[in-house]
N, CA, C and O atoms as a DFTB+ gen file, in Angstrom:
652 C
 N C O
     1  1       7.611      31.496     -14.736
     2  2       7.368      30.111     -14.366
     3  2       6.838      30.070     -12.933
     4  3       6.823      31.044     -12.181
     5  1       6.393      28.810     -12.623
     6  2       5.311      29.339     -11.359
     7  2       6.074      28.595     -10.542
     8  3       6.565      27.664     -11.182
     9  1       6.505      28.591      -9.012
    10  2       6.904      28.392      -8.120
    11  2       6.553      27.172      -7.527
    12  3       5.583      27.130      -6.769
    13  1       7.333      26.003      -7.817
    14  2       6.402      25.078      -7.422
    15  2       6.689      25.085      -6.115
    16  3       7.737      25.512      -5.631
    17  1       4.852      24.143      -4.926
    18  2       4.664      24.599      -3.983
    19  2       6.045      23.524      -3.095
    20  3       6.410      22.411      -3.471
    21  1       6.569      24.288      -1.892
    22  2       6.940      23.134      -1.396
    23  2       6.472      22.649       0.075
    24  3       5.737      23.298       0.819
    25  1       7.027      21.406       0.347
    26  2       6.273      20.727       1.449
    27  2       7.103      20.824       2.328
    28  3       8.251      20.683       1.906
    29  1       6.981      21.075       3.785
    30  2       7.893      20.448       4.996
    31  2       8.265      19.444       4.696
    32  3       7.581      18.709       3.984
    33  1       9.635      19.051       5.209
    34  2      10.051      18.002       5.383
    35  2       9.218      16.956       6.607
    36  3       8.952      17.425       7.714
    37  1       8.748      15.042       6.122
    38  2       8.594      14.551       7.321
    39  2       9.372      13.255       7.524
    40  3      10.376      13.115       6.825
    41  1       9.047      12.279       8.392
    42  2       9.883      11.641       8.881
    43  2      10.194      10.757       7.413
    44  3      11.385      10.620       7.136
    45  1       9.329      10.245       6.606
    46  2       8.950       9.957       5.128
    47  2      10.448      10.389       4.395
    48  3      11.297       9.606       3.968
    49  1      10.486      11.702       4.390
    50  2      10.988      12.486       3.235
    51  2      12.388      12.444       3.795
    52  3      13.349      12.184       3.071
    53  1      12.544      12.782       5.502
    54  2      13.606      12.673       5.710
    55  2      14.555      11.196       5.753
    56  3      15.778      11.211       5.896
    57  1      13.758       9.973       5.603
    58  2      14.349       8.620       5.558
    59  2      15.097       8.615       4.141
    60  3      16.278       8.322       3.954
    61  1      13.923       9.096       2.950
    62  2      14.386       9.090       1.766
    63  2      15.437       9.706       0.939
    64  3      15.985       9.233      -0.057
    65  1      15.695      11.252       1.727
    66  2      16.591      12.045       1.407
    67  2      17.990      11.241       2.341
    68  3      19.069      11.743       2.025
    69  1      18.050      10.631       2.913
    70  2      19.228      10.106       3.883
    71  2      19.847       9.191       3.399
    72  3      21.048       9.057       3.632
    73  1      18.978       8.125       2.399
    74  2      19.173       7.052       1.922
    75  2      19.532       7.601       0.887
    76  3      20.579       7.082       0.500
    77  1      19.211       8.351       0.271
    78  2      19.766       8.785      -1.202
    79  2      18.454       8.391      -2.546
    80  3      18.524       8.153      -3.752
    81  1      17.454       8.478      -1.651
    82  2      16.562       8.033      -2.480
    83  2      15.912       9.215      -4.042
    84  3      15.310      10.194      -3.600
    85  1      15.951       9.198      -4.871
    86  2      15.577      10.107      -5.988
    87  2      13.856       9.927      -6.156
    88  3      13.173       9.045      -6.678
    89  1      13.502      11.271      -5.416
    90  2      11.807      11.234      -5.676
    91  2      11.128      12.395      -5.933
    92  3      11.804      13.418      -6.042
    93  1       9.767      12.469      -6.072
    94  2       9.161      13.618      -6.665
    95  2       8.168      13.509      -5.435
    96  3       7.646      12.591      -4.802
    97  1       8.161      15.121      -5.403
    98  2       6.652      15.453      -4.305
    99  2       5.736      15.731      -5.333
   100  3       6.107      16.130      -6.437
   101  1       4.330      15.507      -4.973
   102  2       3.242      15.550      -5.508
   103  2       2.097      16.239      -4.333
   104  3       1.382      15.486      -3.672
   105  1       2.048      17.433      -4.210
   106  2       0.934      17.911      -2.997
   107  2      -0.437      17.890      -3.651
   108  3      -0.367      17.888      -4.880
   109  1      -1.812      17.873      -3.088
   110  2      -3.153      17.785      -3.906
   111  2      -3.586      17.925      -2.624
   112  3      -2.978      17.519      -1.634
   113  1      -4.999      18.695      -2.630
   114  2      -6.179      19.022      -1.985
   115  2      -6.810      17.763      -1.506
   116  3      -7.781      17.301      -2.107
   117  1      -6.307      17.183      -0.453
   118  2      -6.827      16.178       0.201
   119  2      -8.414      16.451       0.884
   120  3      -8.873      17.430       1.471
   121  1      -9.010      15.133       0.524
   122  2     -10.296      15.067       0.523
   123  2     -10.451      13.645       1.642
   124  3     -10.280      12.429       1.552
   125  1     -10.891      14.662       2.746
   126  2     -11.474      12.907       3.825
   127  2     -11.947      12.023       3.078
   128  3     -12.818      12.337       2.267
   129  1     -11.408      10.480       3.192
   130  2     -12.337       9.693       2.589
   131  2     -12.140       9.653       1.280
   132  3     -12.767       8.814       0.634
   133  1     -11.299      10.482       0.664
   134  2     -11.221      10.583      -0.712
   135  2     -10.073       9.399      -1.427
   136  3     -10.076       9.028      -2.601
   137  1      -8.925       8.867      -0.099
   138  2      -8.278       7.857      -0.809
   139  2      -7.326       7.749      -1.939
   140  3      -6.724       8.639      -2.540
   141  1      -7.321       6.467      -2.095
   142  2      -6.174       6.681      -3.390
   143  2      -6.739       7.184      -5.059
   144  3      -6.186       7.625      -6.067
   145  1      -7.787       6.917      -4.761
   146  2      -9.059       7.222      -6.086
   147  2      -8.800       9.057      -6.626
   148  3      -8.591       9.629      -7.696
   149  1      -8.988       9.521      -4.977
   150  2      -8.955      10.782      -5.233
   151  2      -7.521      11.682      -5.585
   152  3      -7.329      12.677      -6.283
   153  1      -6.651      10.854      -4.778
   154  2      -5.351      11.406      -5.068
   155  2      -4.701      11.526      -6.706
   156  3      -3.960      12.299      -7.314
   157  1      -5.482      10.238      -7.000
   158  2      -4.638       9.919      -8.494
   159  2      -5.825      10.847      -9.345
   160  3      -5.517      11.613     -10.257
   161  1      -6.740      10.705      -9.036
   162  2      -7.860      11.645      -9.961
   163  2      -6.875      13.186     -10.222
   164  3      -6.335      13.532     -11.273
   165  1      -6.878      13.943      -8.837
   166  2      -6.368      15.104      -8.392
   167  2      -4.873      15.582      -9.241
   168  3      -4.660      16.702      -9.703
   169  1      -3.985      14.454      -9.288
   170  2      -2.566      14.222      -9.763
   171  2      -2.562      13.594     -10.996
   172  3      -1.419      13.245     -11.292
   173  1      -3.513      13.271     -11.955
   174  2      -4.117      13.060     -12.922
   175  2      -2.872      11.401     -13.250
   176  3      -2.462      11.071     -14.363
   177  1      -2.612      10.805     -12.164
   178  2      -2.461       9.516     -12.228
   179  2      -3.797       8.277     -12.432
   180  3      -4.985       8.448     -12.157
   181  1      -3.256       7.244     -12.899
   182  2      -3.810       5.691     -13.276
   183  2      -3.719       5.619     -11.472
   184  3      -2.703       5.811     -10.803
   185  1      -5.122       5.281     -10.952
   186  2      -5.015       4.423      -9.734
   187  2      -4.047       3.796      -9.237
   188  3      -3.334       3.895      -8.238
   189  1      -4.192       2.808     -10.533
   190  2      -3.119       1.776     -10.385
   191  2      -1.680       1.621      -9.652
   192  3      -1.231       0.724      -8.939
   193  1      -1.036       3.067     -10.189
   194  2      -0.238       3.340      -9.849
   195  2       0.274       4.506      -8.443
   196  3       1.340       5.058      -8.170
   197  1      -0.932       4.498      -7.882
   198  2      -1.332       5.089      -6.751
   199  2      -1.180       4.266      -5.505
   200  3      -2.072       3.428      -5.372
   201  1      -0.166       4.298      -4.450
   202  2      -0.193       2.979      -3.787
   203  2      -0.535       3.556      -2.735
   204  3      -0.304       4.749      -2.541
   205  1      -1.108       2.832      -1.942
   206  2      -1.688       2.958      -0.453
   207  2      -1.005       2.202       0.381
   208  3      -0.447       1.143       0.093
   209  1      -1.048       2.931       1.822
   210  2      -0.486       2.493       2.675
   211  2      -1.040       2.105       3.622
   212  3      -1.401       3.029       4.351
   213  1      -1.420       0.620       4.153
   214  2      -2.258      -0.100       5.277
   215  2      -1.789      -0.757       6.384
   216  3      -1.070      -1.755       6.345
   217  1      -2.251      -0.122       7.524
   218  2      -1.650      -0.522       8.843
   219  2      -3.048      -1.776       8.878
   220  3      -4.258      -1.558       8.925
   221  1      -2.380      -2.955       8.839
   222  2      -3.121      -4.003       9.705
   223  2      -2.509      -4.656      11.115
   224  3      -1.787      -4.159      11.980
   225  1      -3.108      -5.988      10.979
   226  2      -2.483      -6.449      12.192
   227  2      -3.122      -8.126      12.139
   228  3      -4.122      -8.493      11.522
   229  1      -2.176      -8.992      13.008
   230  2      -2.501     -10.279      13.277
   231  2      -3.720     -10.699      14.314
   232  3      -4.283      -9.971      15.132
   233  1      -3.960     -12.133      14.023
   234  2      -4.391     -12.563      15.193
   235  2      -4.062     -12.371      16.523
   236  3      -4.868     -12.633      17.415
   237  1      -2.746     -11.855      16.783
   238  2      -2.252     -11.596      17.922
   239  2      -1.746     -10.328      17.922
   240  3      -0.643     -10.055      18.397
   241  1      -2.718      -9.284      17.260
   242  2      -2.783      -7.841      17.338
   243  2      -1.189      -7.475      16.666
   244  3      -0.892      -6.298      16.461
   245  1      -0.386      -8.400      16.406
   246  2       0.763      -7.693      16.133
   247  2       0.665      -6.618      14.719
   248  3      -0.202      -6.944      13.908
   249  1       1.410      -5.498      14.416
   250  2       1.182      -4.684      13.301
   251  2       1.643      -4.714      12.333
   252  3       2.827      -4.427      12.511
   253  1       1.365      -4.986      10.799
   254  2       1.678      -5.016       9.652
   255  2       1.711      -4.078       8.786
   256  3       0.851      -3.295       9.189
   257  1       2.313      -3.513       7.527
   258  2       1.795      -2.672       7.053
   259  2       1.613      -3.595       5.229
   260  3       2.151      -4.659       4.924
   261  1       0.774      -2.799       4.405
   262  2       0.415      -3.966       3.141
   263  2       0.624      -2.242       2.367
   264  3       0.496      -1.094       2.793
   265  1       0.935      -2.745       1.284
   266  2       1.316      -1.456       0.495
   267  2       0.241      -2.277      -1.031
   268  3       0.553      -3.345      -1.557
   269  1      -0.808      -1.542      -1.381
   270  2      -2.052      -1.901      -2.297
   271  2      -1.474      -0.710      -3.811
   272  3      -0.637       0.162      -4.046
   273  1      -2.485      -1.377      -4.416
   274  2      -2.756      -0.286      -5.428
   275  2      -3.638       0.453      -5.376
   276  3      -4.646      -0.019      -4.851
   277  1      -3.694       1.339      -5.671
   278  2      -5.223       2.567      -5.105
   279  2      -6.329       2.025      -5.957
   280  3      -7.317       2.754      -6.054
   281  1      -6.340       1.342      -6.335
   282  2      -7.834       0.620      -7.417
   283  2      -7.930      -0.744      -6.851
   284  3      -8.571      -1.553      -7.523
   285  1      -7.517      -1.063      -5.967
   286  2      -7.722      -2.623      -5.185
   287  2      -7.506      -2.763      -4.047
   288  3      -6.546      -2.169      -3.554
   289  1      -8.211      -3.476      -3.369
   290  2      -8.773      -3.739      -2.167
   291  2      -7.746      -5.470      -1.946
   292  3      -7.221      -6.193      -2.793
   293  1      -7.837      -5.592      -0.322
   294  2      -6.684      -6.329      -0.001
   295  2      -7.856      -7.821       0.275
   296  3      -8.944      -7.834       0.849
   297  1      -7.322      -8.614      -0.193
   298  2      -8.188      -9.736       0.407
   299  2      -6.964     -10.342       1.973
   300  3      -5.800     -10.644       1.710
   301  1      -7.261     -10.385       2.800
   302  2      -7.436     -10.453       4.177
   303  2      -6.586     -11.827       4.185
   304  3      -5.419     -12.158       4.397
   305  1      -8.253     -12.671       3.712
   306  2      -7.820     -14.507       3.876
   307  2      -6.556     -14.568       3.284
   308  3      -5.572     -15.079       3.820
   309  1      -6.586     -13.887       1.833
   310  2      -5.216     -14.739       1.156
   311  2      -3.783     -14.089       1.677
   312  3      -2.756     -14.759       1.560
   313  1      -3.753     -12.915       2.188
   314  2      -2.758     -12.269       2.950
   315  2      -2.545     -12.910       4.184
   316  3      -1.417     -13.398       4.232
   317  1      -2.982     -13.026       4.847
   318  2      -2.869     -13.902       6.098
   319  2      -2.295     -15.243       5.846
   320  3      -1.303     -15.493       6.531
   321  1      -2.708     -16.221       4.974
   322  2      -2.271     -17.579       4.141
   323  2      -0.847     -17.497       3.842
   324  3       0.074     -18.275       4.090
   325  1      -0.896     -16.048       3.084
   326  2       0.763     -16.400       2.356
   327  2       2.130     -15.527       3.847
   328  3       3.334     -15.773       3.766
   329  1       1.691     -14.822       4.722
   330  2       2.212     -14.233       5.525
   331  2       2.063     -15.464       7.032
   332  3       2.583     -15.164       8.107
   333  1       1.457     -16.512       6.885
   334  2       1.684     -17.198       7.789
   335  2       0.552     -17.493       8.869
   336  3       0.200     -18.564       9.364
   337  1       0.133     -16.296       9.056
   338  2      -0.993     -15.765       9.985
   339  2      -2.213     -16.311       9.893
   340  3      -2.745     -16.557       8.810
   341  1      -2.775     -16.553      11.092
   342  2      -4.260     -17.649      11.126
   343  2      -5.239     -16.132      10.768
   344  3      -6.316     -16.613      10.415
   345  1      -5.333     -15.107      10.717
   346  2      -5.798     -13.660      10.132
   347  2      -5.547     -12.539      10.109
   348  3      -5.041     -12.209      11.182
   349  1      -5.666     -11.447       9.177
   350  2      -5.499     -10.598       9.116
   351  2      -6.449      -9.323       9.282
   352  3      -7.053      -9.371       8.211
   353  1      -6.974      -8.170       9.988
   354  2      -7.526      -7.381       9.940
   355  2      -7.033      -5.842       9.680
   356  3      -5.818      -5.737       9.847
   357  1      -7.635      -4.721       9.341
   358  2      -7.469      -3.669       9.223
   359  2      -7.202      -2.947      10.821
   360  3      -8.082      -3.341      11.587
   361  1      -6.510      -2.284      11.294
   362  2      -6.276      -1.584      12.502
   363  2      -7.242      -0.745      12.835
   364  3      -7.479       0.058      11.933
   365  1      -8.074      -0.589      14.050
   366  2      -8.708       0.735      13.618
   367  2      -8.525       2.052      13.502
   368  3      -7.505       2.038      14.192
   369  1      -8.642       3.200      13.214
   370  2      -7.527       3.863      12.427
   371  2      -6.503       4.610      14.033
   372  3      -5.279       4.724      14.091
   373  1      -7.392       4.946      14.995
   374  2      -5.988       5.201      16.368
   375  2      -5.686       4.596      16.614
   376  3      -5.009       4.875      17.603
   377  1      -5.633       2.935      16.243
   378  2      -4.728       2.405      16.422
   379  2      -3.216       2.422      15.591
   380  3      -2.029       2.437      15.916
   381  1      -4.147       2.408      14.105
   382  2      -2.924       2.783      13.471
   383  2      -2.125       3.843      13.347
   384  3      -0.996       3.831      12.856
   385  1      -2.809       4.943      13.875
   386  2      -2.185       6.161      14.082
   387  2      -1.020       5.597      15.168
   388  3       0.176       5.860      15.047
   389  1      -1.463       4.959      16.008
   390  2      -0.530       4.487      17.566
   391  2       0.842       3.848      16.637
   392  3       1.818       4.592      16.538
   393  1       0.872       3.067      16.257
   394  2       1.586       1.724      15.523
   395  2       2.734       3.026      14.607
   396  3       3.764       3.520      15.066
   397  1       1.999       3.338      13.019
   398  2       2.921       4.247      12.083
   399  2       3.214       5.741      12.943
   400  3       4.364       5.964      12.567
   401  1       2.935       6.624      13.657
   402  2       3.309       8.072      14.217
   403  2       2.531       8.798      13.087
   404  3       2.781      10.001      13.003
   405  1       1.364       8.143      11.935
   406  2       0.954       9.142      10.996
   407  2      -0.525       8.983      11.468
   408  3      -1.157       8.225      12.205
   409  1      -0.746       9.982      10.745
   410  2      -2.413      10.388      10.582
   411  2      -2.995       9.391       9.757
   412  3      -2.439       9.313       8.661
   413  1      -3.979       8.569       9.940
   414  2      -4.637       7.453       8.692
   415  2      -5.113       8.999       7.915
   416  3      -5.544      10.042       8.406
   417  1      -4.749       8.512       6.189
   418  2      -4.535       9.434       5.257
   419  2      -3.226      10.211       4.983
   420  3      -2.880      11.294       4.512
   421  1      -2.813       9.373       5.390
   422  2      -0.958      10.314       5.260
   423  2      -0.240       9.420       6.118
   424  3       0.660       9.819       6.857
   425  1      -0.624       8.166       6.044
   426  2       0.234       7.284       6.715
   427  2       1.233       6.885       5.335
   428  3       0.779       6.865       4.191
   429  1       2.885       6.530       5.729
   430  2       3.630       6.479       4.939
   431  2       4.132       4.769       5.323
   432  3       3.524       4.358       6.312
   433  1       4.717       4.152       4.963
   434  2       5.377       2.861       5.280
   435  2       6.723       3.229       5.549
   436  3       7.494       2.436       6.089
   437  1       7.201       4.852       5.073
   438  2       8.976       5.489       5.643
   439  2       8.832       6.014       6.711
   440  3       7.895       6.805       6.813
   441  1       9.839       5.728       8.070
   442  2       9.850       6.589       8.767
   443  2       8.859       6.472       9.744
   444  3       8.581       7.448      10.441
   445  1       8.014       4.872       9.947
   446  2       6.923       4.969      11.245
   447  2       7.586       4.921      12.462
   448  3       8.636       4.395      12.832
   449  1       6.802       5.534      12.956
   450  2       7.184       5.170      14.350
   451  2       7.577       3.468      15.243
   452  3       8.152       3.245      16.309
   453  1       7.015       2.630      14.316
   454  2       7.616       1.134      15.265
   455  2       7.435       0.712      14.264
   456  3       6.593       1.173      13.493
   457  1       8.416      -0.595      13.929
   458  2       9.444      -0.916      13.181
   459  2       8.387      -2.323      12.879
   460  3       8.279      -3.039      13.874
   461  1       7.669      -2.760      11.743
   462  2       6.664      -3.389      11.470
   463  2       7.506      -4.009      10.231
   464  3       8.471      -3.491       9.669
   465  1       6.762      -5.503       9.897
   466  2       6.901      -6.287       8.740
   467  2       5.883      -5.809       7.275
   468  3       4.674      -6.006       7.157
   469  1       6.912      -5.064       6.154
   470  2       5.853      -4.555       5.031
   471  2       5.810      -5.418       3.955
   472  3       6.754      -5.905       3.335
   473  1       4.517      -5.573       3.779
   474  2       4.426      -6.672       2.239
   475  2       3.660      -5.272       1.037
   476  3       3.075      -4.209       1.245
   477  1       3.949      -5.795       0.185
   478  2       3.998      -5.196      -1.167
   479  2       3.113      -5.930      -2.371
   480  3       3.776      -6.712      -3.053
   481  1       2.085      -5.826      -2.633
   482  2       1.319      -6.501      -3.937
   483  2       2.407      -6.402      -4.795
   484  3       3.138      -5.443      -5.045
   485  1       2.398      -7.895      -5.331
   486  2       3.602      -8.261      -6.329
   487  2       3.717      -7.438      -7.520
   488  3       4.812      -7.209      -8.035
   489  1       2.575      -6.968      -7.991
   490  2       2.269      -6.335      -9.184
   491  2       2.683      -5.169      -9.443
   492  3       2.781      -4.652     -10.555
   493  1       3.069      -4.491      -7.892
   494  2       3.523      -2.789      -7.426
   495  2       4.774      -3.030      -8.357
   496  3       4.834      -2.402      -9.415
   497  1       5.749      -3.891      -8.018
   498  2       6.826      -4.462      -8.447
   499  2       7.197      -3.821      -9.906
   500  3       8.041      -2.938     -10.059
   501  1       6.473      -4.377     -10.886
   502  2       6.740      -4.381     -12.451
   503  2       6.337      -2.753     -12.428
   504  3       7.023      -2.162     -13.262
   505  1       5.669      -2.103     -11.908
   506  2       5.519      -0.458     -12.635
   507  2       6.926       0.162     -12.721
   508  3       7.859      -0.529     -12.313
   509  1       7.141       1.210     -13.137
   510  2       7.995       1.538     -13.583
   511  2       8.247       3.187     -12.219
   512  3       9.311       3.548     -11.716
   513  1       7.163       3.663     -12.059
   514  2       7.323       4.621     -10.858
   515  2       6.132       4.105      -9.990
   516  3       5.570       3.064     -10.333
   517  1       5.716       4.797      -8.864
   518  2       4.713       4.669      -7.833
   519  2       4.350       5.985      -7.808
   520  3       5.198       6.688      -8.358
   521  1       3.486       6.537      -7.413
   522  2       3.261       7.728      -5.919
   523  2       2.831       6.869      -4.546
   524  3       2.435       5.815      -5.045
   525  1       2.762       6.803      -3.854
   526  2       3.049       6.886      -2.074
   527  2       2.732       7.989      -1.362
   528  3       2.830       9.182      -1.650
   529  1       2.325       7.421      -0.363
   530  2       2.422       8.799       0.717
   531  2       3.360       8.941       1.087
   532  3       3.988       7.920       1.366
   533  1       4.049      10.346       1.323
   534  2       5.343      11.290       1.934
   535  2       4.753      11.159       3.351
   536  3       5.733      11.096       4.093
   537  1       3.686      11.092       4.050
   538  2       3.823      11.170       5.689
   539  2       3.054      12.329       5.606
   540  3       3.551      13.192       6.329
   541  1       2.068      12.710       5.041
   542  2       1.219      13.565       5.141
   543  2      -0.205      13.692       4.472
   544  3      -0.279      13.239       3.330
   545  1      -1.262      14.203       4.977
   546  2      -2.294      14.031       4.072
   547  2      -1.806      14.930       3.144
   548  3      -0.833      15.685       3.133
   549  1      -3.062      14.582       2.052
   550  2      -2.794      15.363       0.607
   551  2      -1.037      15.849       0.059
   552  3      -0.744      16.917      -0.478
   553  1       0.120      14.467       0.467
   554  2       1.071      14.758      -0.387
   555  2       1.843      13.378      -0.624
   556  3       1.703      12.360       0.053
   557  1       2.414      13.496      -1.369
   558  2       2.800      11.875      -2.237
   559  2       4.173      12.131      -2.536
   560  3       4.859      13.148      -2.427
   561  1       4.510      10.524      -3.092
   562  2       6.112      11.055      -3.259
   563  2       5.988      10.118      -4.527
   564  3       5.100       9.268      -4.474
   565  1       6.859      10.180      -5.781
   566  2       6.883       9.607      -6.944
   567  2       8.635       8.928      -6.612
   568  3       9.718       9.506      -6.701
   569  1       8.240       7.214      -6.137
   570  2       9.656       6.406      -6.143
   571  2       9.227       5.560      -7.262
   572  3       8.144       5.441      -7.835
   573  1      10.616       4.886      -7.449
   574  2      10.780       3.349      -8.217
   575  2      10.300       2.679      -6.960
   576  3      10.320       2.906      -5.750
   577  1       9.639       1.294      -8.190
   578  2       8.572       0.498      -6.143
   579  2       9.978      -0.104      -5.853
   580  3      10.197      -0.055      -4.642
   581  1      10.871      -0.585      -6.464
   582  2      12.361      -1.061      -5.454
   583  2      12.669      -0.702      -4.161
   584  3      13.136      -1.314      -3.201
   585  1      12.255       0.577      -4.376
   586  2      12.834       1.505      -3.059
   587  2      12.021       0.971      -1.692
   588  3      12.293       1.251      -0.525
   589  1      11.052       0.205      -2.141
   590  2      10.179      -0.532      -0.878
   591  2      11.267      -1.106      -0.300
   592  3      11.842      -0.800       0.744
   593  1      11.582      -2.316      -1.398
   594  2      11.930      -3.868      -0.922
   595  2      13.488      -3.502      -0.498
   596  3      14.118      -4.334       0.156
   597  1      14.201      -2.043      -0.938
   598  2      15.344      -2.127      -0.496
   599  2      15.320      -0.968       0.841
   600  3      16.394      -0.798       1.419
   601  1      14.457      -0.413       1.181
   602  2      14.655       0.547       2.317
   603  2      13.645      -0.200       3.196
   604  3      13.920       0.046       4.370
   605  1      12.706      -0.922       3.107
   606  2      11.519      -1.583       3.865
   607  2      11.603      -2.937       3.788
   608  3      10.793      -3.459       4.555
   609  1      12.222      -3.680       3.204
   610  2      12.337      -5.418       2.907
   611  2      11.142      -5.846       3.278
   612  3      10.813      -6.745       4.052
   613  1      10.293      -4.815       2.395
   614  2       9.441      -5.598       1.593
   615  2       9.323      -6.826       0.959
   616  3      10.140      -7.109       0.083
   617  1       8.295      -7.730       1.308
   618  2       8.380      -8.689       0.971
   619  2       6.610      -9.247      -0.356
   620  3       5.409      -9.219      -0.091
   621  1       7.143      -9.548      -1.299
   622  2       6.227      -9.475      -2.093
   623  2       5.075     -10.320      -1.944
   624  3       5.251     -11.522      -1.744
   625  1       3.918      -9.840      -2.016
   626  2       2.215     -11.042      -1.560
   627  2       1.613     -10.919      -3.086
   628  3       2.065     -10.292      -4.044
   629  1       0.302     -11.827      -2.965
   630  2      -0.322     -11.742      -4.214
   631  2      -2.125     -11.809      -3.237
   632  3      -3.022     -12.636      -3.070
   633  1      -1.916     -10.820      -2.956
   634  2      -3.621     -10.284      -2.555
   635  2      -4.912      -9.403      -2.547
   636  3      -5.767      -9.193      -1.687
   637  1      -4.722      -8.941      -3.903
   638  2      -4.937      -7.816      -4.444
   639  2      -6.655      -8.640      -5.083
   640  3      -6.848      -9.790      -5.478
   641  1      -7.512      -7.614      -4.962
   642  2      -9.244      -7.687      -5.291
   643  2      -9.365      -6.858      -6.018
   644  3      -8.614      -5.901      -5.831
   645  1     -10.213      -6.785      -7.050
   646  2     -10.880      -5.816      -7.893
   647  2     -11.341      -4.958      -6.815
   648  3     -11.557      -5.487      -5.725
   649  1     -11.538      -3.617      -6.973
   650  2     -12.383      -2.758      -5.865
   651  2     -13.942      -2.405      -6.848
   652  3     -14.857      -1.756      -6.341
């Protein structure tokens, strides 16, 4: 039987193992630019169920993070609307590196470095598992999406675009 590979522990893995969280690593040949498209291609997952992790931010630069499905794109206006905010933008990515302590591409919503408000596409909700990023490029972690709203109080949006 073949050895499956294992990963360092990161700040991700170590939040989850503390909490008592029950998850699966998933490592894959990360591809710049390659996204959630590529991850789930690679891990022979449904997009869908591929969630991404997005450092934005307010009108008043403050930092957010939006947890997507890897096959949809965030609409901005309607996130901003239901979160309160006169807008929402994408961080640019050292910034978001500044904000989570991760690399954009292995940014995780466990374990950032400063302590941010996470919303969750409502839809993440009803699946039955996720993959996520563990806090590293090219590696994922397979939770129940609960584990958002109860380790991240997550709070559920409805802003999800066809990509």
């Amino acid at each position: 039987m073949a050895k499956k590979a294992h990963v360092s522990e990161t700040p991700a893995t170590a939040l989850l193992k503390t909490a008592g969280v029950d998850f699966s690593e998933h490592p894959y040949e990360y591809l710049e630019h390659g996204g959630a498209q590529h991850s789930a291609q690679a891990l022979g997952w449904d997009p869908f169920a591929v969630v991404k992790t997005l450092i934005m931010e307010d009108e008043k630069a403050r930092p957010l993070v939006i947890l997507m499905h890897g096959n949809r794109t965030v609409s901005t206006k309607n996130l901003a609307r239901q979160i309160g905010a006169k807008s929402v933008e994408p961080c640019k990515p050292e910034v978001a590196n500044r904000h989570s302590g991760y690399l954009v591409g292995g940014t995780s919503p466990f374990g950032t470095r400063k302590p941010m408000p996470v919303y969750i596409e409502g839809s993440i909700l009803a699946l039955p598992r996720i993959l996520i990023n563990g806090g590293r490029r090219g590696y994922l972690v397979g939770i129940a999406p609960q584990v958002c709203v109860q380790l991240l109080q997550a709070k559920a949006v409805n802003c999800a675009l066809a990509e």
